[in-house]
N, CA, C and O of each residue as an XYZ file, in Angstrom:
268
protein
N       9.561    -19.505    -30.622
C       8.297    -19.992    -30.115
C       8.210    -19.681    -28.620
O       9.166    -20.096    -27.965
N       7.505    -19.205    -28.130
C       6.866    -19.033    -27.121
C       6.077    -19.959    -26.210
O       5.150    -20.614    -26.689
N       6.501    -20.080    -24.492
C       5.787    -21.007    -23.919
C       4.854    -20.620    -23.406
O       4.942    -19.604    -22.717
N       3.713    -21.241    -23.547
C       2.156    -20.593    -23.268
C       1.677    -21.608    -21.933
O       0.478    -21.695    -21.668
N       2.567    -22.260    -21.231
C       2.068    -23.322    -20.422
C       2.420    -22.515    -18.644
O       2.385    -23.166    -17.600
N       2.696    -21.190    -18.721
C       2.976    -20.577    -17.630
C       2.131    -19.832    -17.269
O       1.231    -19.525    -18.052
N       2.178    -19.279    -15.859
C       1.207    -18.713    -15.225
C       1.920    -17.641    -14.607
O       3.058    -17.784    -14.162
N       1.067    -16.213    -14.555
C       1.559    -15.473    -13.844
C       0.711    -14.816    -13.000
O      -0.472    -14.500    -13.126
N       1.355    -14.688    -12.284
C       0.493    -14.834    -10.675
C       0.533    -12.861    -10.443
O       1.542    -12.181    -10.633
N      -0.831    -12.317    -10.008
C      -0.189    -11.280    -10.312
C      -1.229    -10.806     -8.299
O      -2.105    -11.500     -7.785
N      -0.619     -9.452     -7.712
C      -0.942     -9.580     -5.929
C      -2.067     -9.327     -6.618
O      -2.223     -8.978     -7.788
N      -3.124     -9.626     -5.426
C      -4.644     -9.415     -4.861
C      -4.323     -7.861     -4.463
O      -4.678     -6.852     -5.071
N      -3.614     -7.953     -3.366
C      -3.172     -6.572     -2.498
C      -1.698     -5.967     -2.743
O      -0.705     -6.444     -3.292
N      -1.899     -4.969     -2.240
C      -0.393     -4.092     -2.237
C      -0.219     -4.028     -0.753
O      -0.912     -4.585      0.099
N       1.022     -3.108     -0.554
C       1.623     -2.218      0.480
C       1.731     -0.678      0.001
O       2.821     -0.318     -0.444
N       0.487      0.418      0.075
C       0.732      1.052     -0.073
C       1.567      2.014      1.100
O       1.443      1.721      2.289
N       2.366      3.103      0.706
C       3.539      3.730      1.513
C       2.761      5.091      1.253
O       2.328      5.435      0.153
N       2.632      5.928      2.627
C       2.433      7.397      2.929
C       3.141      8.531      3.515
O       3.188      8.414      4.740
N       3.605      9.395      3.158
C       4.150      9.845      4.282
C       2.894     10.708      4.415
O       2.328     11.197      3.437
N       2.376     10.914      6.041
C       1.776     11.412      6.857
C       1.965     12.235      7.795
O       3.110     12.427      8.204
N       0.815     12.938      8.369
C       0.811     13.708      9.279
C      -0.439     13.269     10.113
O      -1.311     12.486      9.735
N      -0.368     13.912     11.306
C      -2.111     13.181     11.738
C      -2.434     14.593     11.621
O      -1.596     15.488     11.503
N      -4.175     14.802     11.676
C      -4.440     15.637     11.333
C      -4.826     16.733     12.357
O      -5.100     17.916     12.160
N      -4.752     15.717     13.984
C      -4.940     16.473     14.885
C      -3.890     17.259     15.717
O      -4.098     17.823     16.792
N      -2.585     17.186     14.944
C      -1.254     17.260     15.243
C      -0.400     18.404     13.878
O       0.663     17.952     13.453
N      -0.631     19.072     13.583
C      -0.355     19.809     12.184
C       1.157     20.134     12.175
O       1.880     20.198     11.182
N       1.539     20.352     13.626
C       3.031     20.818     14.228
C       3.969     19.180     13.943
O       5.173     19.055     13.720
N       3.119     18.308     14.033
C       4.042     16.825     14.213
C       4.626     16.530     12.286
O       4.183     16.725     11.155
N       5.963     15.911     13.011
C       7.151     15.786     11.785
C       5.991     14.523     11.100
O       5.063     13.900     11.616
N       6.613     14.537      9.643
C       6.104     13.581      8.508
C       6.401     11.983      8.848
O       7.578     11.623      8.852
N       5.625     11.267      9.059
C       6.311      9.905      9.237
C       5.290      9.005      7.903
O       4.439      9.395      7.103
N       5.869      7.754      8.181
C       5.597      6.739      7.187
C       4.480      6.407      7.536
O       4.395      6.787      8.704
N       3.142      5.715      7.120
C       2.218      4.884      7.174
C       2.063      3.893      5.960
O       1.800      4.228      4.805
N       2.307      2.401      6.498
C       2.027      1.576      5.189
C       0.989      0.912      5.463
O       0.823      0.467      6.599
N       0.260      0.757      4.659
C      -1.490     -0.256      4.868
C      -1.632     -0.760      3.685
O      -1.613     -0.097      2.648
N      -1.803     -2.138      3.774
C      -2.349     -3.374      2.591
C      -3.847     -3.070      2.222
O      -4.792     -3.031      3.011
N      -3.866     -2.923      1.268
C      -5.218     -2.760      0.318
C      -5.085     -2.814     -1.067
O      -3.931     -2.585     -1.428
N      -6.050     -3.090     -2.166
C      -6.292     -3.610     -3.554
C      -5.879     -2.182     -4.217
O      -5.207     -2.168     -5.249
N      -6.282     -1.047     -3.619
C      -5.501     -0.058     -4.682
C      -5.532      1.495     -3.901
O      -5.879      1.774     -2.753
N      -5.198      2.074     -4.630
C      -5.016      3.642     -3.970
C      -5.925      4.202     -3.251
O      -5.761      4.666     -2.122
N      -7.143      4.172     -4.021
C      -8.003      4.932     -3.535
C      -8.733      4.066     -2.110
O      -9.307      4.781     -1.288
N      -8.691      2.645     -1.876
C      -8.786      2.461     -0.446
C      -7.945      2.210      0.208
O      -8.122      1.269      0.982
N      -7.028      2.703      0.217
C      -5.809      2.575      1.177
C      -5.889      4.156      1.627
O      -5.722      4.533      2.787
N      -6.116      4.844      0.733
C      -6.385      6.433      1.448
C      -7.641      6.390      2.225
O      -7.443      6.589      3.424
N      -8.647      6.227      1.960
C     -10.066      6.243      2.427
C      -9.795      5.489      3.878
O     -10.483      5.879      4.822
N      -8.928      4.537      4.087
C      -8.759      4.031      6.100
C      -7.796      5.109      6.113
O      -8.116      5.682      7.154
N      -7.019      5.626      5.729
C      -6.025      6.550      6.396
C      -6.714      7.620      6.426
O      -6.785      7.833      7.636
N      -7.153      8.266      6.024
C      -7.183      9.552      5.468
C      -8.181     10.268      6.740
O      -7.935     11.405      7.144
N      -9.253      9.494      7.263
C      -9.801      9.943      8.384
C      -8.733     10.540      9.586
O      -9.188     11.475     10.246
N      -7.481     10.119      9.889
C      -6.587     10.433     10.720
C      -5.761     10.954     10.220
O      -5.033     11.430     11.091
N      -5.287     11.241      8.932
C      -3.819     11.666      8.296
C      -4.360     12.519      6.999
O      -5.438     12.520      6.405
N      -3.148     13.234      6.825
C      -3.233     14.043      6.099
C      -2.269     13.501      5.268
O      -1.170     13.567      5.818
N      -2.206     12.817      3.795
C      -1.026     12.002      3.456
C      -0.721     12.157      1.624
O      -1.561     12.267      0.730
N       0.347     12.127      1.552
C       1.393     12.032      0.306
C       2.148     10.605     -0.213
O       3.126     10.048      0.287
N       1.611     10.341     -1.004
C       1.784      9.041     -1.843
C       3.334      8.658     -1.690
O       4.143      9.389     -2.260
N       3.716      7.752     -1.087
C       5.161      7.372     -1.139
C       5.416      6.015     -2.018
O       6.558      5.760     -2.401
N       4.335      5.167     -2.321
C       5.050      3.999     -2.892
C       4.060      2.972     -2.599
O       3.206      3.023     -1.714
N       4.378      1.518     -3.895
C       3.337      0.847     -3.536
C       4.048     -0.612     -4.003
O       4.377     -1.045     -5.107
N       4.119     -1.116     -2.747
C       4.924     -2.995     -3.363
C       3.923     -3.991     -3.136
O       2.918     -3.732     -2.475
N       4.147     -5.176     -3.669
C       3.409     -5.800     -3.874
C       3.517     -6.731     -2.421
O       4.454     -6.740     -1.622
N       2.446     -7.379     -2.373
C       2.075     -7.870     -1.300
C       2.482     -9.640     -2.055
O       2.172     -9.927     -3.211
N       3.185    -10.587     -1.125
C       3.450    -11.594     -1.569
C       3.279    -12.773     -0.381
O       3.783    -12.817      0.741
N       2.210    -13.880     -1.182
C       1.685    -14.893      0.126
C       2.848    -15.558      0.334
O       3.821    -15.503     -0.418
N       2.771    -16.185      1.336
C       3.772    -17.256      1.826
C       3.521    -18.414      1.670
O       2.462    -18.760      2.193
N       4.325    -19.526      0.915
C       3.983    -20.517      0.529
C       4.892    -21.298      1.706
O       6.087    -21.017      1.803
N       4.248    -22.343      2.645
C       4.767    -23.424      3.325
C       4.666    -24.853      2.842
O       3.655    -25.427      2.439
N       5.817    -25.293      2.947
C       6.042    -26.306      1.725
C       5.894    -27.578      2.512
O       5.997    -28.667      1.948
């Protein structure tokens, strides 16, 4: 039997992970950019005006509960 009295809490937001370039810089080495947003496609859309970027990863974003 199965307990049906639980909840699972699932993020609002992520941490999506980029590696980047800026775009006014083509010579500059690859670095990281991480930015919190609901999913891929707007987490590229604020970057993407400045960077030229490659999907590195995406964790979940977790609130802080003060007790």
């Amino acid at each position: 039997m199965t307990n049906k009295n639980h909840t699972t809490l699932s993020p609002v937001a992520y941490c999506w992970l980029f590696l980047a370039v800026r775009r006014s810089d083509a010579a500059e080495r690859p670095h990281r950019e991480a930015i919190t947003a609901p999913d891929e496609r707007t987490a590229r859309q604020m970057l993407a005006g400045q960077f030229v970027l490659s999907f590195a990863g995406r964790l979940p974003v977790q609130g802080v509960n003060h007790a």
